[in-house]
C-alpha positions, -999 to +999 in steps of 0.1 A: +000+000+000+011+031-006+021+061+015-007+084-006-037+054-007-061+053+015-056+030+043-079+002+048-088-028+075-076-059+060-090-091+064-080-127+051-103-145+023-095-179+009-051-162+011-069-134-001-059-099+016-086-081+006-110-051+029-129-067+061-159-043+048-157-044+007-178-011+004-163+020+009-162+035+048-189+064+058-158+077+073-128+072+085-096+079+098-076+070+063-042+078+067-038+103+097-029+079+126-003+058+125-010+025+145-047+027+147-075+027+115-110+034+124-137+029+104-174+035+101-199+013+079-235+006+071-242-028+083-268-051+073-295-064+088-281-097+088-241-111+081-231-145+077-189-151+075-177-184+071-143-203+086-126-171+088-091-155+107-090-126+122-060-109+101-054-080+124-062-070+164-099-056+161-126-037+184-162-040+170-180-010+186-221-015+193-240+021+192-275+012+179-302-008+180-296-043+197-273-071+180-277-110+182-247-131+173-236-165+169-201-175+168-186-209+162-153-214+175-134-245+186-161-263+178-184-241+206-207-224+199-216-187+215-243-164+214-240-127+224-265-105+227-249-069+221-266-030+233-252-002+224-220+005+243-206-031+243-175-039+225-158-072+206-125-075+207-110-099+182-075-109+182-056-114+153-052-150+140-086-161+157-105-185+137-142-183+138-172-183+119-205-161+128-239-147+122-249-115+128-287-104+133-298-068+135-336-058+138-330-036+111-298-016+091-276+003+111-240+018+115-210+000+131-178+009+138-145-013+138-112+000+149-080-018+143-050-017+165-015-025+153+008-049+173+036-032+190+064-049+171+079-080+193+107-065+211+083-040+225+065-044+261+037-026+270+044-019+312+060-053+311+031-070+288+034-082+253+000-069+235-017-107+232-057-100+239-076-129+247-112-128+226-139-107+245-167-115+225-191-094+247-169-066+263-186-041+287-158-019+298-166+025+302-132+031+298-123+013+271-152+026+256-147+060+265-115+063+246-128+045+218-155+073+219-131+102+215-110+088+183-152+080+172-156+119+178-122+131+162-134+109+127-168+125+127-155+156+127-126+154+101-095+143+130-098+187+138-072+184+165-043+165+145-029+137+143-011+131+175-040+137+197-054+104+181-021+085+183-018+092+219-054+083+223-050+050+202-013+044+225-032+047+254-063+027+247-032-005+233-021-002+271-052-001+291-066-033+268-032-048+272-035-043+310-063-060+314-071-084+290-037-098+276-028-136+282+009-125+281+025-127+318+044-096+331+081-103+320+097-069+331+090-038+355+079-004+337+099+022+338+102+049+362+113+079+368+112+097+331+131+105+302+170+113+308+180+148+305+201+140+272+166+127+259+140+148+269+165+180+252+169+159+217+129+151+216+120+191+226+148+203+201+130+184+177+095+199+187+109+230+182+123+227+151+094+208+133+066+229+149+049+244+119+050+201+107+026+175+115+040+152+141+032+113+146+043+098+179+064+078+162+089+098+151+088+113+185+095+078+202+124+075+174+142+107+188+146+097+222+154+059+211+121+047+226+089+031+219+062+049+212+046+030+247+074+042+268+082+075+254+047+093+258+044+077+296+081+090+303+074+119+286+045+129+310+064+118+339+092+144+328+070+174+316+037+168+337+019+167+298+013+144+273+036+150+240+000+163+221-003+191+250+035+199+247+034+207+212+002+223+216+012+250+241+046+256+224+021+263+189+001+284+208+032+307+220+048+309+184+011+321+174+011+350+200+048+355+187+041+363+152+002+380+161+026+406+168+039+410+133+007+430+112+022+424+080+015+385+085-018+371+079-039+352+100-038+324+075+002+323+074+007+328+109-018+292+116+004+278+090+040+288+105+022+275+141+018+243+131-019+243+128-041+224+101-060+260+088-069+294+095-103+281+110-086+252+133-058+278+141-091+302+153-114+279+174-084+263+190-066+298+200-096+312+216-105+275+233-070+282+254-067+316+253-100+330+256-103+357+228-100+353+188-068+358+174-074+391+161-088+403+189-056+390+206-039+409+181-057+439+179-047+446+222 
């Protein structure tokens, strides 16, 4: 796939990689996160899939109207009966078959979550979720609810805010629900002086750029897991609030300059338009920026 297509959730056909939903999302969050895909579809009133794997590590989110289904797996069979706010989580390489009843058309969501690569931990854990066929868990849900809320409204605070939702929601699940056993102690105590100064050089240098955790975790030589809880523990803020404030400053900075316009100073701040650059400056600050300007 790449960089420039739009990024789908895969599933596995007959050794066919092919879409888990063959129709095209209602939306989505395409290419902005890096480690998570969300996507939102029109279901059917009924589904019926066959001696399937699972191809990738995937949350089923229930919102609507009530959702009876019957999975076959191991030669056992299960039937869940799902209400809105319930979640599935389906690891990758689960074999299954199911049938899915709805009272009538609806919406679902499905979010996929990467696999930290194998040498990462997550606080000690490998991320290995055991099935949850009928999940009831507020805060899982709640994060899931606020990467549902950044896709309905076009991802408006960036891309990092969602990462660092996505990271955190990978750690919670992998808290509680992985059957990996602890094999190491997390780390305390923060990012080393010599680390914490190459990642904020960095900051600084790319603000006006979009910035994925990743590349943050890169500079200090981290994982993305460790990096944004040492990062906290070193500034009292997540990496997203970091880079927020510092864009926030530069923008007073250059508000000062009248030849610039409101539209290049958003730009040269780092934010994704003049309108973004607006509602988020007077969210923190209070005023609009030309009336920040204009005292």
């Amino acid at each position: 796939m790449s960089a420039t297509s739009t990024r789908r959730i895969l599933t596995e056909r007959r050794g066919t990689i092919e879409p888990l939903i063959p129709a095209a999302p209602l939306k989505s969050s395409d290419n902005r996160w890096q480690g998570i895909t969300l996507e939102k579809h029109r279901a059917d009133a009924t589904y019926v899939r066959h001696d399937f794997e699972v191809y990738s590590h995937l949350v089923h989110i229930f919102t609507g109207s009530p959702v009876m289904e019957e999975w076959r797996i191991d030669g056992r069979t299960l039937r869940i009966h799902h209400t809105a706010g319930t979640m599935l989580l389906a690891p990758k390489g689960l074999h299954a078959s199911v049938r899915v009843s709805r009272s009538k058309p609806d919406v679902q969501w499905i979010l996929e979550l990467a696999p930290p690569s194998s040498e990462e931990s997550l606080n000690g854990k490998r991320f290995e979720p055991a099935p949850q066929l009928n999940l009831c868990d507020p805060q899982a849900h709640r994060l899931i609810q606020t990467l549902q809320s950044e896709v309905e409204n076009g991802c408006p605070t960036g891309n990092l805010f969602g990462e660092m939702i996505g990271n955190s929601l990978i750690v919670y699940l992998s808290e509680r629900y992985s059957t990996d056993s602890p094999r190491n102690a997390p780390t305390r105590g923060g990012l080393s002086g010599r680390r914490l100064n190459r990642v904020l050089e960095y900051i600084h240098a790319n603000l006006e750029s979009e910035m994925h955790l990743r590349e943050l975790a890169e500079t200090a030589e981290l994982s993305s897991f460790h990096f944004a809880r040492l990062f906290k523990q070193s500034t009292g803020i997540s990496p997203h609030q970091y880079i927020l404030q510092r864009r926030l400053e530069r923008a007073k900075e250059l508000l000062g300059k009248p030849a610039m316009s409101l539209s290049d100073i958003s730009l040269q701040s780092g934010f994704a338009d003049q309108s973004h650059f607006t509602n988020v400056f007077r969210r923190f600050v209070g005023v609009t920026p030309s009336k920040f300007r204009s005292a």
